[in-house]
SERO-4910 file (N, C-alpha, C, O; in steps of 0.05 Angstrom, whole numbers):
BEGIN
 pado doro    nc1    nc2    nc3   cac1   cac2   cac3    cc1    cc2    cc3    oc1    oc2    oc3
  Unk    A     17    -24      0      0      0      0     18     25      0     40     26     11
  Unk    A      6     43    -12     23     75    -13     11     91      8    -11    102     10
  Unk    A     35     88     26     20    117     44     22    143     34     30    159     52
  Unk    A     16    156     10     31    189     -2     14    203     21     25    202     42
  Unk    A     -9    214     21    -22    221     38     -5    229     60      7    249     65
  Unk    A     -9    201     76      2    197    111     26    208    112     33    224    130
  Unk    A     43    199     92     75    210     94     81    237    101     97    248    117
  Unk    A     58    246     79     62    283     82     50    299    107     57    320    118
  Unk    A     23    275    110     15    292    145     33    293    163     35    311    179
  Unk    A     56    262    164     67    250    182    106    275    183    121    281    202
  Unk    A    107    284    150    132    301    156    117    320    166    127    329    187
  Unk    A     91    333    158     81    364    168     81    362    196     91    381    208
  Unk    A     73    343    211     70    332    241    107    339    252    112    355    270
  Unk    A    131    324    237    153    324    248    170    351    243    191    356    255
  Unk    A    158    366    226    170    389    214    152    409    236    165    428    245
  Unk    A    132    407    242    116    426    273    134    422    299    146    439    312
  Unk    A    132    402    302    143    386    327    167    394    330    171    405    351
  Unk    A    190    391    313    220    403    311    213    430    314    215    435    338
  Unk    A    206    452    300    206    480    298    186    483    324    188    504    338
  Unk    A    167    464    332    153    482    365    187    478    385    200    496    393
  Unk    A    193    449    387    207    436    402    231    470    408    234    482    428
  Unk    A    240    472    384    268    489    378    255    524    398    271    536    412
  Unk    A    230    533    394    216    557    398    214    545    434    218    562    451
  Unk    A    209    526    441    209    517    463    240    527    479    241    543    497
  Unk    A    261    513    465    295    517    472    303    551    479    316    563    497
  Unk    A    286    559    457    295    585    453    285    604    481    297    622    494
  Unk    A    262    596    485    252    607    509    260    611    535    263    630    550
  Unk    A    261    585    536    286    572    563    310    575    567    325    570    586
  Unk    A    316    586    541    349    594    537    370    578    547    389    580    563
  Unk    A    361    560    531    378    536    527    387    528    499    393    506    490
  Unk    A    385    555    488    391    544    457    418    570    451    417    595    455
  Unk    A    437    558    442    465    578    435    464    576    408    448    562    395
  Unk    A    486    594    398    498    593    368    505    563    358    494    550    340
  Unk    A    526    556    376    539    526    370    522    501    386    530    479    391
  Unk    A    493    513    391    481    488    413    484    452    389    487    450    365
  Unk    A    481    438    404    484    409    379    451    410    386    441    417    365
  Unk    A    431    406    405    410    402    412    388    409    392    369    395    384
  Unk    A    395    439    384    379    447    377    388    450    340    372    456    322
  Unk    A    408    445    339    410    445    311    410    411    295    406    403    272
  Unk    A    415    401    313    416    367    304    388    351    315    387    327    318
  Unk    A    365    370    320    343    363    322    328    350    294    328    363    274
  Unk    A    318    327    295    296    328    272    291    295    273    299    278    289
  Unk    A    273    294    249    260    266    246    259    256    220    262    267    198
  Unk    A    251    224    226    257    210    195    228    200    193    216    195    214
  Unk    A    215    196    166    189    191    160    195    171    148    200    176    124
  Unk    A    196    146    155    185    114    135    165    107    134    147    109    150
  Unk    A    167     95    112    146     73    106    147     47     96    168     41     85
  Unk    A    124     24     97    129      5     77    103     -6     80     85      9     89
  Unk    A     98    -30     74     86    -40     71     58    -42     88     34    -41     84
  Unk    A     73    -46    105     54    -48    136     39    -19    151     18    -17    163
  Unk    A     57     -2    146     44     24    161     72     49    156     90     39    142
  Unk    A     75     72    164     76     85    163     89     99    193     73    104    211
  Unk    A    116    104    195    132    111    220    143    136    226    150    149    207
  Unk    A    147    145    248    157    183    250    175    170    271    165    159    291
  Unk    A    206    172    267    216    174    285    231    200    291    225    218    275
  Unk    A    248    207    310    257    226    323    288    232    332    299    224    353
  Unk    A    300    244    314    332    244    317    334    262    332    315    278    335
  Unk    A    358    264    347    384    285    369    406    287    356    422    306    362
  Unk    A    413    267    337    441    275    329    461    266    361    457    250    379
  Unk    A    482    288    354    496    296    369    491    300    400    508    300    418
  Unk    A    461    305    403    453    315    432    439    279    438    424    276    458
  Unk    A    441    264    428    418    240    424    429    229    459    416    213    471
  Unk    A    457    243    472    451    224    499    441    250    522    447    252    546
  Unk    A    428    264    507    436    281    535    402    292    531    390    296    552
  Unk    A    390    297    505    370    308    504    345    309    521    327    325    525
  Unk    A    352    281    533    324    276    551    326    285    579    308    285    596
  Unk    A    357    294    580    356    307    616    346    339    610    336    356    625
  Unk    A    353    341    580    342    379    580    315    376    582    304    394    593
  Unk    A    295    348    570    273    356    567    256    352    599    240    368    610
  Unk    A    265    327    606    261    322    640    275    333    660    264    335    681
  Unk    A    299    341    657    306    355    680    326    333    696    331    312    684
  Unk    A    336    336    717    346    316    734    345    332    760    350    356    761
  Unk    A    339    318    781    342    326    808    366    326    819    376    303    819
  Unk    A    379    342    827    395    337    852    401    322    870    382    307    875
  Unk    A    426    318    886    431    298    900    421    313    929    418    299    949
  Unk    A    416    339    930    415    355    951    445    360    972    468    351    967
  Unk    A    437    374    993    458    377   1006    471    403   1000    494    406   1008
  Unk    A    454    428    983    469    450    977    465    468   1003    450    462   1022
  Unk    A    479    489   1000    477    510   1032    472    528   1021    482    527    998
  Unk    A    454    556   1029    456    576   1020    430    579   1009    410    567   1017
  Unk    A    428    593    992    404    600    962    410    586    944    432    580    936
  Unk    A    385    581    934    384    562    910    356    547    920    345    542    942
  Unk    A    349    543    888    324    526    896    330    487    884    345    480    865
  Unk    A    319    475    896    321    446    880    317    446    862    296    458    863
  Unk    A    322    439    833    316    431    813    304    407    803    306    387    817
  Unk    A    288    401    775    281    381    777    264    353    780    265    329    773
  Unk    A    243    377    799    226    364    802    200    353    787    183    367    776
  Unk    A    200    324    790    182    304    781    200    293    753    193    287    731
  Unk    A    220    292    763    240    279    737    242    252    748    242    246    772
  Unk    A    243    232    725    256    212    727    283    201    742    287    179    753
  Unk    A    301    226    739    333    223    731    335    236    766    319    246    782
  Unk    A    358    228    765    372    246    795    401    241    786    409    227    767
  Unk    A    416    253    804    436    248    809    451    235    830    453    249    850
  Unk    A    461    215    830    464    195    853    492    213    877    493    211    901
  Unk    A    510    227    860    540    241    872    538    263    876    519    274    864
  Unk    A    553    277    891    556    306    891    566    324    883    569    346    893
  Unk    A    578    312    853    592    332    837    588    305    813    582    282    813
  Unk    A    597    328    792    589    319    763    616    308    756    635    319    767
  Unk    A    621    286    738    645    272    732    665    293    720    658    310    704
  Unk    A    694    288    730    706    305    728    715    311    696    717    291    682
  Unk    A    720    334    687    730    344    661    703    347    638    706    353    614
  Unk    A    679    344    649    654    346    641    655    375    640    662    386    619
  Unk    A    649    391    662    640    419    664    673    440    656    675    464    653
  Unk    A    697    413    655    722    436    644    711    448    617    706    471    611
  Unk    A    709    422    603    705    421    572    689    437    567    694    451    548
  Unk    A    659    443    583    636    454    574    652    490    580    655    507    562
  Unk    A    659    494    607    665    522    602    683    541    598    685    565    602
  Unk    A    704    513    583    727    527    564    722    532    543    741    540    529
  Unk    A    696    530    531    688    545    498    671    569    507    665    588    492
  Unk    A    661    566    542    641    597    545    655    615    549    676    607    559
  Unk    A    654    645    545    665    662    555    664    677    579    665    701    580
  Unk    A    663    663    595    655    662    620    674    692    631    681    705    611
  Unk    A    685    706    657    706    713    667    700    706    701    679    710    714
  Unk    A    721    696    707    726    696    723    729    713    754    744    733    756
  Unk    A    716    703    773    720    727    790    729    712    822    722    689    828
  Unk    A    745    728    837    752    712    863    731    729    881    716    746    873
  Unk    A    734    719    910    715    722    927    713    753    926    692    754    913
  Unk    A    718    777    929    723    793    934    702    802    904    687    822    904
  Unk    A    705    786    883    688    793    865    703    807    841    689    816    823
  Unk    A    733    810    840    750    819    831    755    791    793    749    767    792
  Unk    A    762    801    780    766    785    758    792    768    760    812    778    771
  Unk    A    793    739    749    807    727    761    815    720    735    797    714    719
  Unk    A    847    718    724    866    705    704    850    680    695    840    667    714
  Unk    A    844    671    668    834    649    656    859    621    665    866    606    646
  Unk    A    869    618    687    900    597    680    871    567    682    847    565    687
  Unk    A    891    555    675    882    518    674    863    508    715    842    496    721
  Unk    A    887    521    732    887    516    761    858    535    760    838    525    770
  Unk    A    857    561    749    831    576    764    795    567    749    772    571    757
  Unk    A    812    552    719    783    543    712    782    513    726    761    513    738
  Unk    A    789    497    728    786    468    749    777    476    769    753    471    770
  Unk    A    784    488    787    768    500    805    739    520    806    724    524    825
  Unk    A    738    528    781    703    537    774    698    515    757    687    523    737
  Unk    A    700    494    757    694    466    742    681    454    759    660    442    756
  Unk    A    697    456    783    691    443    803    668    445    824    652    429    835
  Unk    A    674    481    827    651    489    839    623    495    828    603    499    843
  Unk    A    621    495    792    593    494    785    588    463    784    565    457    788
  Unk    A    606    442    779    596    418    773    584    409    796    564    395    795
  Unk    A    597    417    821    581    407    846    562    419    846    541    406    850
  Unk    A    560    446    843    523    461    853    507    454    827    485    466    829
  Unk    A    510    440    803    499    422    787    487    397    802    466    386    808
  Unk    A    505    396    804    496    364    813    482    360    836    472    338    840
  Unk    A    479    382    855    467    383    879    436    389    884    416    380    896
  Unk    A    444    417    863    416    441    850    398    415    839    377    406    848
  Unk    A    411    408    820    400    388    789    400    408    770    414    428    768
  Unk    A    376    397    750    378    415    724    348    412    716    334    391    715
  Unk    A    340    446    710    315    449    713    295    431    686    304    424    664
  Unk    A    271    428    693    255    408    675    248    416    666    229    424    679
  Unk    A    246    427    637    241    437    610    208    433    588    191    446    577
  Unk    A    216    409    591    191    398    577    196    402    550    179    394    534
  Unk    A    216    414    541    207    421    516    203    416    481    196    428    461
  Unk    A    213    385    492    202    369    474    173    361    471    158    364    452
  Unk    A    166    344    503    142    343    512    121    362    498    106    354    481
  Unk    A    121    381    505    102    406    510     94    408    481     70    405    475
  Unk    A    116    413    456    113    404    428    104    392    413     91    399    393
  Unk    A    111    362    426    100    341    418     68    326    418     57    312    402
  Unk    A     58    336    447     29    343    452     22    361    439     14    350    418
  Unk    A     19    388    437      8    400    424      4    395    392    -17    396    379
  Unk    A     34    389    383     25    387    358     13    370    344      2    371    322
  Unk    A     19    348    363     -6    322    351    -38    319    360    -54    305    348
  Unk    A    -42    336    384    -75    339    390    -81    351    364   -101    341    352
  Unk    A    -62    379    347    -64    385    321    -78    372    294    -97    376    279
  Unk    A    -54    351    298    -47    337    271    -69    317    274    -79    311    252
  Unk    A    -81    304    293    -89    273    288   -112    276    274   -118    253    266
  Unk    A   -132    295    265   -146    287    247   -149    290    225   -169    282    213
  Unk    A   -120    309    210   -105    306    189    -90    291    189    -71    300    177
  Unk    A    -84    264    197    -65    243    195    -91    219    195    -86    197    184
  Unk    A   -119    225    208   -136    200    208   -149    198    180   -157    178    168
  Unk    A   -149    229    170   -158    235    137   -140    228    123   -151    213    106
  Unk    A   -117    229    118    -92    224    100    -92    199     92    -87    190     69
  Unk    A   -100    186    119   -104    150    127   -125    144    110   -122    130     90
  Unk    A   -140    151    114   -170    140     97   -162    142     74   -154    121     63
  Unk    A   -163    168     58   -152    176     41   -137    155     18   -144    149     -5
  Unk    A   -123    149     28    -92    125     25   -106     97     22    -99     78      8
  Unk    A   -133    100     44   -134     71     42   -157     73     11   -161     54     -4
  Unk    A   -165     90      8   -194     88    -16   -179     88    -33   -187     76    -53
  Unk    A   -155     99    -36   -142     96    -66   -133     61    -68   -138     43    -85
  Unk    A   -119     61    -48   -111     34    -42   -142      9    -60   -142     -2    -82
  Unk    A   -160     11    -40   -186    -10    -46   -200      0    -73   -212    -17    -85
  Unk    A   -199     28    -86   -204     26   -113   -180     12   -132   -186     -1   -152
  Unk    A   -155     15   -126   -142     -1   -140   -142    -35   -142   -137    -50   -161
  Unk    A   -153    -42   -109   -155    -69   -114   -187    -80   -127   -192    -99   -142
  Unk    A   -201    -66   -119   -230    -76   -141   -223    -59   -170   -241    -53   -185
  Unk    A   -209    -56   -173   -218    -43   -208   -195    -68   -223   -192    -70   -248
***
């Protein structure tokens, strides 16, 4: 059977869903110039015989995407201000700091500057960023990381949208289908 129909509801459905998903990022500001998340977002439309499939790529972000969209809790144990993060996530964090050379890597491409207690700007050396490596990867890991949704949020919406242009497409597909087999 030819799904032409379904195919095209089913990219219009993955081409909504990517561009809400991305307007989602943007909001939350979690979306950069060089983000991988948001630029290696998208989906593949197959078909064959049997039915008709939407799946859902990350690319590059494909191991991490689901803690932006759920969030992860904290291990707790922070002092001070700050609120928990996180909540109603799946994910937590079991340690109290994030594995080491994780948060180097991430904020040796930001342009971060540096400041010592006094609040004074502090030399970029190797010794002073390990040590702000250290001290955001722990209040990461403690905080957590806030729950986004924003794939979720996308993905509902745009299919309460789509589904009765995808149940027409269907029909559609199938009458061409059953006039071809009685004629």
């Amino acid at each position: 059977m030819e799904f032409r129909k379904t195919i095209q509801a089913m990219q219009k459905l993955g081409t909504n869903v990517v561009d809400q998903a991305r307007s989602n990022l943007k909001k939350e500001k979690k979306q950069t110039r060089a983000n991988t998340l948001y630029n290696d977002m998208n989906y593949v439309v197959t078909a064959d015989k049997t039915g008709v499939e939407l799946q859902w790529r990350f690319g590059g972000a494909s191991d991490y995407w689901d803690f932006v969209n759920e969030g992860v809790k904290g291990s707790g144990g922070f002092k001070g201000s700050g609120k928990m993060r996180g909540q109603g996530s799946p994910f937590s964090f079991k340690k109290k700091n994030i594995a080491k050379g994780v948060v180097l890597k991430w904020i040796a491409n930001k342009p971060l500057k540096l400041r010592n207690a006094k609040g004074q700007f502090k030399e970029k050396t190797q010794a002073n960023l390990k040590t702000a490596a250290f001290l955001i990867g722990r209040a990461i890991a403690q905080r957590g990381l806030t729950r986004t949704l924003f794939f979720d949020k996308a993905y509902n919406k745009e299919v309460a949208k789509a589904e009765n242009k995808i149940g027409e497409a269907f029909s559609e597909d199938l009458l061409v289908e059953l006039e071809t087999l009685f004629n």
